[in-house]
C-alpha positions as CSV (number, residue, x, y, z in Angstrom):
1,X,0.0,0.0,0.0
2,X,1.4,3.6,-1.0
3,X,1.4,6.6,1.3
4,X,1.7,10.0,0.5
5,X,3.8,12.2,2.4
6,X,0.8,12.8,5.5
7,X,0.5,8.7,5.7
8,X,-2.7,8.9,3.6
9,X,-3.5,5.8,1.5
10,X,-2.6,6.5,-2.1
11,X,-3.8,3.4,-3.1
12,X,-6.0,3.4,-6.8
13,X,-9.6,2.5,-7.0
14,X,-9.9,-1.2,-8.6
15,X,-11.8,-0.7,-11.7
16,X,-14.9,-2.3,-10.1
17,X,-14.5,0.2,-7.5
18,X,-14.6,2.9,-10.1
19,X,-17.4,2.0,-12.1
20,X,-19.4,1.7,-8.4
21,X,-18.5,5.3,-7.4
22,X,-18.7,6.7,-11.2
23,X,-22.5,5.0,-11.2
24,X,-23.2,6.2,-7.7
25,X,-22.0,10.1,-8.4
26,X,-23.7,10.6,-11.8
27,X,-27.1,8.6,-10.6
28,X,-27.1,11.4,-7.5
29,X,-25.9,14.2,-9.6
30,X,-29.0,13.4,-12.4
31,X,-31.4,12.8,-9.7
32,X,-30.6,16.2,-8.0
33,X,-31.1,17.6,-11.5
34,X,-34.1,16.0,-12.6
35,X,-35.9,16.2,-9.0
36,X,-34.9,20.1,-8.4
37,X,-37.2,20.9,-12.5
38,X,-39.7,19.4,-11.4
39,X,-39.7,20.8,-7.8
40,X,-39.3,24.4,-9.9
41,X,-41.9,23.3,-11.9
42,X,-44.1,24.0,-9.0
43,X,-42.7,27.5,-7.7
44,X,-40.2,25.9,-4.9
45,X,-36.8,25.6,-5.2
46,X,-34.8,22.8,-4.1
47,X,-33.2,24.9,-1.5
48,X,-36.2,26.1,-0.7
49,X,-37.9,22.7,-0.3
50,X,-35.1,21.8,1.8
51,X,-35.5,24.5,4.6
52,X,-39.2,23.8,4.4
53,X,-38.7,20.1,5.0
54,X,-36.6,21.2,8.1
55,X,-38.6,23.3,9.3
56,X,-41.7,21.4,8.9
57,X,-40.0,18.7,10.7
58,X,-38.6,20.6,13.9
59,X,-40.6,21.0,16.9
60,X,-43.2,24.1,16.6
61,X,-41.9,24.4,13.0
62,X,-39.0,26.5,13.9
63,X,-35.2,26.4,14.2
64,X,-32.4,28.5,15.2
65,X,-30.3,30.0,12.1
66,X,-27.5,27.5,13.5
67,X,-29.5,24.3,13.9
68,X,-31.4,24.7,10.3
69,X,-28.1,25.5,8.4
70,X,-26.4,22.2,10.2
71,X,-30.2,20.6,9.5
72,X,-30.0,21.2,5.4
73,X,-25.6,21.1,5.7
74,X,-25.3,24.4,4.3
75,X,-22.8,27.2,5.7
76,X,-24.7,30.0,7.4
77,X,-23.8,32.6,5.3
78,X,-25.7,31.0,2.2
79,X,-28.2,30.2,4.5
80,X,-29.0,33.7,5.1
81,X,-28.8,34.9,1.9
82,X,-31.0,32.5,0.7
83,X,-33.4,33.2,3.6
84,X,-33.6,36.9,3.2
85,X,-33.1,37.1,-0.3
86,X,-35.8,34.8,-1.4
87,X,-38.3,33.0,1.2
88,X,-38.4,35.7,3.6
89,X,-39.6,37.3,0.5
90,X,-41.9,35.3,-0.6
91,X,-43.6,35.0,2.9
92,X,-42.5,31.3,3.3
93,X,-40.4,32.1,6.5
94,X,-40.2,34.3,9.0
95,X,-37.1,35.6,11.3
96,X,-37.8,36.4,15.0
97,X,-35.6,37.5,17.5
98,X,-34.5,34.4,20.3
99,X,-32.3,34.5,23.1
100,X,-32.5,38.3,24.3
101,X,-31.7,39.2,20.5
102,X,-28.6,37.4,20.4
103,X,-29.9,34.5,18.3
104,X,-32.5,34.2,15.3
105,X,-35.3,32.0,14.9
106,X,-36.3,30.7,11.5
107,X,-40.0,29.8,11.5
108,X,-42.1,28.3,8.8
109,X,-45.4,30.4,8.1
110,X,-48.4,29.1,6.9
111,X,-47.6,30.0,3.1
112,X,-44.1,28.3,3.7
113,X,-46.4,24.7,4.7
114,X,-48.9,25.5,1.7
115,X,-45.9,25.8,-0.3
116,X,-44.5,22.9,1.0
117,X,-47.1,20.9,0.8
118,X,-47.8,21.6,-3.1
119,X,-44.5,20.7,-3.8
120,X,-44.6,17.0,-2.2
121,X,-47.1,15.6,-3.8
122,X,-45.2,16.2,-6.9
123,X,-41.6,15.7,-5.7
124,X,-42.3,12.7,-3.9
125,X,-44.6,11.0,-7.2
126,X,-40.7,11.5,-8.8
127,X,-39.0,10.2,-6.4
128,X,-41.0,6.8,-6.8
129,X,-41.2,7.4,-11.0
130,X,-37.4,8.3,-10.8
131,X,-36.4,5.9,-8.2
132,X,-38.4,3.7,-6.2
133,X,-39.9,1.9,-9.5
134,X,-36.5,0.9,-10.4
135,X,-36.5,-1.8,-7.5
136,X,-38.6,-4.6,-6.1
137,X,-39.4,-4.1,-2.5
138,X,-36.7,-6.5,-1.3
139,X,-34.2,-4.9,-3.7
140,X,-34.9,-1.4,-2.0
141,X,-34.2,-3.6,1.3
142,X,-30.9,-4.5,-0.1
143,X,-29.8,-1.4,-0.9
144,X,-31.2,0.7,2.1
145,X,-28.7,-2.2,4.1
146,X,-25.7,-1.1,1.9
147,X,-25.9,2.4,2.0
148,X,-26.1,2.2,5.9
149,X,-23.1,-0.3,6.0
150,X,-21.5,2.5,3.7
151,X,-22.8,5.4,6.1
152,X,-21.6,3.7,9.1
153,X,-18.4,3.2,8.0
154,X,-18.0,6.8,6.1
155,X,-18.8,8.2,10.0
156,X,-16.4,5.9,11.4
157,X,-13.3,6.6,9.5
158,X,-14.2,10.5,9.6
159,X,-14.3,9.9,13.6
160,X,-10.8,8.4,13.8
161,X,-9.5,11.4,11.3
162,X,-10.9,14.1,13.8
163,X,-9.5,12.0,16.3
164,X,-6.0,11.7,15.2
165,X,-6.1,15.5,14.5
């Protein structure tokens, strides 16, 4: 096995490896494309959706700034921007005041669940045309059980790297 000068394995991808990642990463990339037309098809976003889906999710449909932008993985900055620049706008959200001023609240209005709940029906009847309908229910089984294997050991290895920092 080859190390580059930090110790990291250089090792190369077996072609079988390759063609498993290549599939995986252009499946997700074309799904994200397909998924996020049809979701602006009906007025939302995919950024949108996703803060909506947070939100709608949280207890009393609201989050701090902080816990949505770690809910949807975005960095707080774009966060805001797209908050204030678009769904504050639109009346989807709403920004209040928490903690004596120091914090913000983000919290879903009722044209932000309208909104969100026009866009599901739709998204989610792709989701199964797109994807689900490709596998048998025991297939979907199969996979769900690799992907966790894979997510279990993706949190694992990036555990002992922030460990041996």
């Amino acid at each position: 096995m080859e190390t580059d000068r930090h110790g990291a394995n250089t090792e190369r991808l077996a072609p079988h490896e390759m063609r498993a990642w290549r599939t995986l990463i252009d499946l997700t990339a074309d799904l994200r494309r397909v998924l996020g037309a049809e979701l602006q098809e009906v007025g939302v976003s995919p950024g949108d959706y996703a803060v909506l889906l947070a939100l709608s999710e949280a207890e009393g449909c609201a989050l701090r700034s902080s816990e949505l932008a770690d809910a949807i993985d975005w960095e707080r900055s774009r966060l805001s921007h797209h908050l204030g620049r678009r769904m504050e706008k639109l009346g989807l959200i709403r920004r209040e005041a928490c903690d004596g001023g120091r914090g913000t609240l983000i919290v879903l209005t009722q044209a932000g669940r309208d909104a969100l709940r026009n866009a599901s029906g739709p998204h989610l009847a792709a989701v199964k045309r797109y994807f689900a309908e490709s596998l048998t229910r025991d297939e979907l089984e199969q996979l769900f059980t690799l992907l966790d294997r894979v997510r279990t050991h993706f949190d694992a290895v990036r555990e002992r790297a922030s460990d041996e920092e």
